[in-house]
N, CA and C atoms as an extended XYZ file, in Angstrom:
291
Properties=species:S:1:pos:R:3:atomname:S:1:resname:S:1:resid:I:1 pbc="F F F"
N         0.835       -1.185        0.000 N   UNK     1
C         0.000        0.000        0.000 CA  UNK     1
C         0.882        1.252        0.000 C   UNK     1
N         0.324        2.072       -0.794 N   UNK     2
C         1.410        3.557       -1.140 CA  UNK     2
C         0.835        4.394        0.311 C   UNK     2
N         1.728        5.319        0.504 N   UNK     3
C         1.895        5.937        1.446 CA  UNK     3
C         1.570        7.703        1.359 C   UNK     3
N         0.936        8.106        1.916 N   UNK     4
C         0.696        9.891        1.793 CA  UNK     4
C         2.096       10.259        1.585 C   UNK     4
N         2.489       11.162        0.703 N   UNK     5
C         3.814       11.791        0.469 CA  UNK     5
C         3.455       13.071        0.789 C   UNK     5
N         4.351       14.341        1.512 N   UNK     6
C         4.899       15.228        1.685 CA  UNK     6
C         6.288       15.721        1.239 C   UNK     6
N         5.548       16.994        0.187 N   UNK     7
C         7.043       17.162       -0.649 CA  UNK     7
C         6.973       18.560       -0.065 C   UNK     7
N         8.595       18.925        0.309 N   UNK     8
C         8.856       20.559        0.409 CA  UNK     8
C        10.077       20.698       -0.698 C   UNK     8
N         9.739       21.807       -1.403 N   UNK     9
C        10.421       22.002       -2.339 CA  UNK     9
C        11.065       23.324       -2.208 C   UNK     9
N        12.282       23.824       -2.238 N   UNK    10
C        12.829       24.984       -1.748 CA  UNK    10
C        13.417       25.262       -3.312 C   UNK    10
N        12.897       26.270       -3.416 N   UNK    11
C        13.546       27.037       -5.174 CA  UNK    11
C        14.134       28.793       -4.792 C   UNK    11
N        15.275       28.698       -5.395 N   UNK    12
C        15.802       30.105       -5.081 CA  UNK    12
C        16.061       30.761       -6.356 C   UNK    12
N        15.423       31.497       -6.853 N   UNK    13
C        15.863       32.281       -7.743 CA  UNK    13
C        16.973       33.364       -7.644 C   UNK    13
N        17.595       33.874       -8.858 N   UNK    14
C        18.505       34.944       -9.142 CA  UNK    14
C        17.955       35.820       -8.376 C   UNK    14
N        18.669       36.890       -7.635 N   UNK    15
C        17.804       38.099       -7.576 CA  UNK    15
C        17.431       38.949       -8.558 C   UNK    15
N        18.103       38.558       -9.778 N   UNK    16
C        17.433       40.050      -10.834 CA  UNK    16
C        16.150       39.306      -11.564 C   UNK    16
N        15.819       37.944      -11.730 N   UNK    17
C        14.899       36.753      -11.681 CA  UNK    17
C        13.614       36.748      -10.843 C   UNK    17
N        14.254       37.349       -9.995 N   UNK    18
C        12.797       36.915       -8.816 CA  UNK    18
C        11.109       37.127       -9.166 C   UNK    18
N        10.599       38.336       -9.828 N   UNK    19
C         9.589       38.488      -10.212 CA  UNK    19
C         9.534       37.452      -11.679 C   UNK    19
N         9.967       36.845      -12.324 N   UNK    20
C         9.966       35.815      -13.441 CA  UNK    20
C         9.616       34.389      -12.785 C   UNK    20
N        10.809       34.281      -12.246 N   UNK    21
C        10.635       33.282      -11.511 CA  UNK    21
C         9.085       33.108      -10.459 C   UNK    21
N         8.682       33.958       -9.998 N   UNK    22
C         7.491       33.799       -8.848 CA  UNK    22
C         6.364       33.527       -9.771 C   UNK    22
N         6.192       34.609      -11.091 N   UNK    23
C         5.133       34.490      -11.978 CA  UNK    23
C         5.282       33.014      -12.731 C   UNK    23
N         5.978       32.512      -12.931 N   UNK    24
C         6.258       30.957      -13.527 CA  UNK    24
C         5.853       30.316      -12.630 C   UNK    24
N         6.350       29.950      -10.991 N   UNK    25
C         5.801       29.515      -10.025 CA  UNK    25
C         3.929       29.779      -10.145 C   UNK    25
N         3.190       30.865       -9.925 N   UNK    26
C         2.048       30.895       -9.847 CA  UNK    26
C         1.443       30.140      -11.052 C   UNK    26
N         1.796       30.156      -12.069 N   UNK    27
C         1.045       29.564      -13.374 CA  UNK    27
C         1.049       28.054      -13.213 C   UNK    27
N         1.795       27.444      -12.136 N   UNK    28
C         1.669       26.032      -11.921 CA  UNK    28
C         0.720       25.679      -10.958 C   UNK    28
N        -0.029       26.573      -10.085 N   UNK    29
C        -0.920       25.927       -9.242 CA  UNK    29
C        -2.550       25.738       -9.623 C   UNK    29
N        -3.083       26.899      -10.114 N   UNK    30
C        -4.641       26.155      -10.054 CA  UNK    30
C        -3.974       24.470      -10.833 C   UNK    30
N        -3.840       24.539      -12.025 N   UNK    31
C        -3.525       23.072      -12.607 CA  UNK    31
C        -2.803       22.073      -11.630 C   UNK    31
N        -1.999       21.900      -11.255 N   UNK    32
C        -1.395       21.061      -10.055 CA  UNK    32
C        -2.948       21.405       -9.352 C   UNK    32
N        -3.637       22.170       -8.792 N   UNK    33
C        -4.295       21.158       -7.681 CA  UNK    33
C        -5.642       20.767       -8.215 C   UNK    33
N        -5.486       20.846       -9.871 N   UNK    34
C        -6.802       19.893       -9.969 CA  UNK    34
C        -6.317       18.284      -10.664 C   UNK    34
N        -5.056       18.308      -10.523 N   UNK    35
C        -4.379       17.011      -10.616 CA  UNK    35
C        -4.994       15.842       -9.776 C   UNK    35
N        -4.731       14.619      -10.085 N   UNK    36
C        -5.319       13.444       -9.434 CA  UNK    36
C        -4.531       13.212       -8.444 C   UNK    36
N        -4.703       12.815       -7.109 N   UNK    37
C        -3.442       12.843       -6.517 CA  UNK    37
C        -3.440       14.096       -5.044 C   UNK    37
N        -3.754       15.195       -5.869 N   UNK    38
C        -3.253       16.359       -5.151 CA  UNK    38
C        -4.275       16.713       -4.128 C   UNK    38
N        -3.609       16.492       -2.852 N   UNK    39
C        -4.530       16.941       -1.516 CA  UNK    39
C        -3.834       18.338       -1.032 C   UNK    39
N        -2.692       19.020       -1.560 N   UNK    40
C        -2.518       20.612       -1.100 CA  UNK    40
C        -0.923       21.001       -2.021 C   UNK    40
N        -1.404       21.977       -2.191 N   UNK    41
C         0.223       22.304       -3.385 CA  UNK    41
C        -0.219       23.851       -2.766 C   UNK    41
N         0.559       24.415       -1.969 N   UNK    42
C         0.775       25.481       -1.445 CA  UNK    42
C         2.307       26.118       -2.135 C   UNK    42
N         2.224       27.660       -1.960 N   UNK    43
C         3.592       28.195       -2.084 CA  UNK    43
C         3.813       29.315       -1.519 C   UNK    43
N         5.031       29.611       -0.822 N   UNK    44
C         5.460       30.398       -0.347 CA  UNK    44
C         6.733       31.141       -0.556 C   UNK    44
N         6.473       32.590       -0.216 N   UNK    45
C         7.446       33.623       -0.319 CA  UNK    45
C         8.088       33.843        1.107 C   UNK    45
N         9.512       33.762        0.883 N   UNK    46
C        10.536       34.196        2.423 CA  UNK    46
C        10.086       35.833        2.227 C   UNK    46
N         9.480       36.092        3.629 N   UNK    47
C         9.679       37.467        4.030 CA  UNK    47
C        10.743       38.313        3.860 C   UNK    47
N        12.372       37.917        4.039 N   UNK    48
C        13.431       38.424        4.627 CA  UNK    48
C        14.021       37.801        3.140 C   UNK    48
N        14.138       37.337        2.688 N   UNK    49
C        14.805       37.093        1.573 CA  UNK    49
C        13.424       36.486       -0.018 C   UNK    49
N        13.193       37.693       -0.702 N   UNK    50
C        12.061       37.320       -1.483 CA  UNK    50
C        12.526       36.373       -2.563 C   UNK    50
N        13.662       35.960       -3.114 N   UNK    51
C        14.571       35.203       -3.816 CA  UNK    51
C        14.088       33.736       -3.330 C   UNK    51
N        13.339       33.078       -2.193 N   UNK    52
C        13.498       31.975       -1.778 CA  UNK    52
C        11.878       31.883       -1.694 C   UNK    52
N        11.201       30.442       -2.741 N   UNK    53
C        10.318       29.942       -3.024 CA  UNK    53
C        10.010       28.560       -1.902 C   UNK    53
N         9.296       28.456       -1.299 N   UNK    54
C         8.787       26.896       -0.422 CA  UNK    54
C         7.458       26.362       -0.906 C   UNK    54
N         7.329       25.147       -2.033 N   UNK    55
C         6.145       24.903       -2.110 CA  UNK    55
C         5.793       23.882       -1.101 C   UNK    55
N         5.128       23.552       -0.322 N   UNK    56
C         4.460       22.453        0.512 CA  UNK    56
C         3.289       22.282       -0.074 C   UNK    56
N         3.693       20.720       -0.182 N   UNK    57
C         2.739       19.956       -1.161 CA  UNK    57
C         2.093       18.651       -0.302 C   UNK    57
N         1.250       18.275       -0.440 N   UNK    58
C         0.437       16.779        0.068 CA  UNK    58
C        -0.146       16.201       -0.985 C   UNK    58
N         0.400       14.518       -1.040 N   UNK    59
C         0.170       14.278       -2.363 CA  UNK    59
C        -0.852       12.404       -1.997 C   UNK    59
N        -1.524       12.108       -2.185 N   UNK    60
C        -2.004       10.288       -1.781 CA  UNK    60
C        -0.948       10.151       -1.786 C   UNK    60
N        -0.021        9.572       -2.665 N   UNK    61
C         0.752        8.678       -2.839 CA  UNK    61
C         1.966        9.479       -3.418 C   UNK    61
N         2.860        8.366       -3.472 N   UNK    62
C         4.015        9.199       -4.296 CA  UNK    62
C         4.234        8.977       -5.914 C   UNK    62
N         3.260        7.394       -6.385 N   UNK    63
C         3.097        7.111       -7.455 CA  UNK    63
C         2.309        8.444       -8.265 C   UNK    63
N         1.447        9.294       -7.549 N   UNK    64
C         0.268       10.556       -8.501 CA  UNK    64
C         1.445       11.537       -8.520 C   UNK    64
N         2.379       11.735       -7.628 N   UNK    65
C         3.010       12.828       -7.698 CA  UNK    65
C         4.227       12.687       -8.875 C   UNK    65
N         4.929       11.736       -8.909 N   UNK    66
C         5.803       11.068       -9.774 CA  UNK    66
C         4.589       11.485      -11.020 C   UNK    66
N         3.594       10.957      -11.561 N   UNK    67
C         2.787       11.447      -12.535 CA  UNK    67
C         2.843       12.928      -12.694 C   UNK    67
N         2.828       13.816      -12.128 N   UNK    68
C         2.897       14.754      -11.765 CA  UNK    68
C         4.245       15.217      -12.253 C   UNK    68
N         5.067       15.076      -11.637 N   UNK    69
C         6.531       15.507      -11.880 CA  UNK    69
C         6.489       15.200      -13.241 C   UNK    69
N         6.243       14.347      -14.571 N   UNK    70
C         6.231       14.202      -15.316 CA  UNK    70
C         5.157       15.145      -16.684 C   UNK    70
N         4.283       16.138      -15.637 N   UNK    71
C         3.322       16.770      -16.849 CA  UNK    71
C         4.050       17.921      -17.458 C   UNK    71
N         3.363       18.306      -18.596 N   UNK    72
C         3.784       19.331      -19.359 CA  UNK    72
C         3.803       20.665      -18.753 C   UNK    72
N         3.214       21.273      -18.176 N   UNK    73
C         3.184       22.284      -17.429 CA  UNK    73
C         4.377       22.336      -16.400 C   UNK    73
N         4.790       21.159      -15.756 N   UNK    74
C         6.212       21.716      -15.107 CA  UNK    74
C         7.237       21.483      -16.212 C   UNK    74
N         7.192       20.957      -16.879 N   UNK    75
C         8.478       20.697      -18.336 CA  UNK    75
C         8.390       22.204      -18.792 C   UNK    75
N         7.357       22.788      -19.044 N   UNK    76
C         7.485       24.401      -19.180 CA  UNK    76
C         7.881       25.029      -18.421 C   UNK    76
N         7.335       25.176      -16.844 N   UNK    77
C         8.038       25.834      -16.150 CA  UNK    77
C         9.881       25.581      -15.934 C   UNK    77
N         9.932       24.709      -16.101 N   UNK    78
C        11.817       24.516      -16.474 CA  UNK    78
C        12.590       25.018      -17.356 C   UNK    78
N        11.628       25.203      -18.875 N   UNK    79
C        12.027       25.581      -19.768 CA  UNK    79
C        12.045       27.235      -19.679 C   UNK    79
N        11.069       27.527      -19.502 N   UNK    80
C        10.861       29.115      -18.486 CA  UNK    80
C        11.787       29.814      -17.799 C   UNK    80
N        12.150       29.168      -16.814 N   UNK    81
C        13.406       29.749      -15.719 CA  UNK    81
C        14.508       29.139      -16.267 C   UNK    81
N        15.031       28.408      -16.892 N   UNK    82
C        16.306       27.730      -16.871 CA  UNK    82
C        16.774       28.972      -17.272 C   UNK    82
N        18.097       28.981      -16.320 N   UNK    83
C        19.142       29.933      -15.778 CA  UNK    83
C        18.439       31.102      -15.078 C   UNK    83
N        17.303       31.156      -14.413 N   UNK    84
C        16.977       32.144      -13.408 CA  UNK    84
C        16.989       31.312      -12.309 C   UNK    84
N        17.429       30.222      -11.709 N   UNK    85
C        17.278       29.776      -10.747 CA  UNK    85
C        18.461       29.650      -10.089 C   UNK    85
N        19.302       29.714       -8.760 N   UNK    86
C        20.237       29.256       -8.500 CA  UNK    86
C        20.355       28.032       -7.583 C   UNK    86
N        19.635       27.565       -7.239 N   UNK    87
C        18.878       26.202       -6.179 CA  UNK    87
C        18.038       25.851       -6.372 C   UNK    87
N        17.560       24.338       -6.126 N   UNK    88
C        16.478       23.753       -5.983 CA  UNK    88
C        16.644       22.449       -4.984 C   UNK    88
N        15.913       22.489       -4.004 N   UNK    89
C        15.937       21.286       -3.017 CA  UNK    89
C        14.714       20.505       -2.950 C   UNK    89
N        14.458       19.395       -3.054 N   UNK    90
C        13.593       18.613       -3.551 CA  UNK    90
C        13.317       17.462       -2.098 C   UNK    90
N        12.428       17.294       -1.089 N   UNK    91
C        12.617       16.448        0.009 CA  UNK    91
C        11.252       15.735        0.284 C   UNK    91
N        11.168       14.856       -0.249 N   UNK    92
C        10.202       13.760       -0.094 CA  UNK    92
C         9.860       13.647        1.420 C   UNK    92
N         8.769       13.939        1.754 N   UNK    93
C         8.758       13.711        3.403 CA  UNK    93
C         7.437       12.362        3.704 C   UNK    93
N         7.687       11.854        4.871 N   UNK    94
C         6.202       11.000        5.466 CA  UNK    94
C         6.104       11.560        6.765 C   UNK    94
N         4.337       11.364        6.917 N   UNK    95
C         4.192       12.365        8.305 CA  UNK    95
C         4.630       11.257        9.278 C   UNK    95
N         4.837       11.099       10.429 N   UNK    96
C         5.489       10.551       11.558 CA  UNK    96
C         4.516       10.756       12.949 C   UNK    96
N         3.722       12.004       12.646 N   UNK    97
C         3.175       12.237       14.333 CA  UNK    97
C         1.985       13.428       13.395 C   UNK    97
């Protein structure tokens, strides 16, 4: 039996990027959360440093999200920013408590 996945995804854009980068970010959510799969695809802006993206995501399984990672809409958003980004951290989580 597949397991609820929790993904936090930390994306840092360029600073001269940052408004490109955030507007690319927004064009991925209504679609991501009418995905199969998707129980919360949130995103967030660092107060203190606006350069730093956190999406927190809740997904059934990790098999819908893997589907997911694979649609056209994030293959664009890659194609979009490539070279406005300087990080990306990618951390598969399971809840515990």
């Amino acid at each position: 039996m597949n397991k609820a996945l929790t993904i936090v995804a930390r994306i840092e854009a360029r600073k001269e990027s940052v408004e490109l980068v955030k507007a690319e970010l927004l064009k991925l959510i209504d679609v991501t959360r009418k995905e199969e799969g998707c129980v919360q695809y949130d995103l967030h802006q660092d107060n203190m440093q606006p350069e730093v993206f956190v999406f927190y995501e809740n997904w059934i399984d990790r098999d819908l999200w893997q589907a997911h990672m694979g649609k056209a809409h994030l293959a664009e958003y890659m194609r979009s920013t490539d070279g406005h980004v300087v990080s990306f951290t990618l951390n598969e989580m399971t809840r515990i408590a």
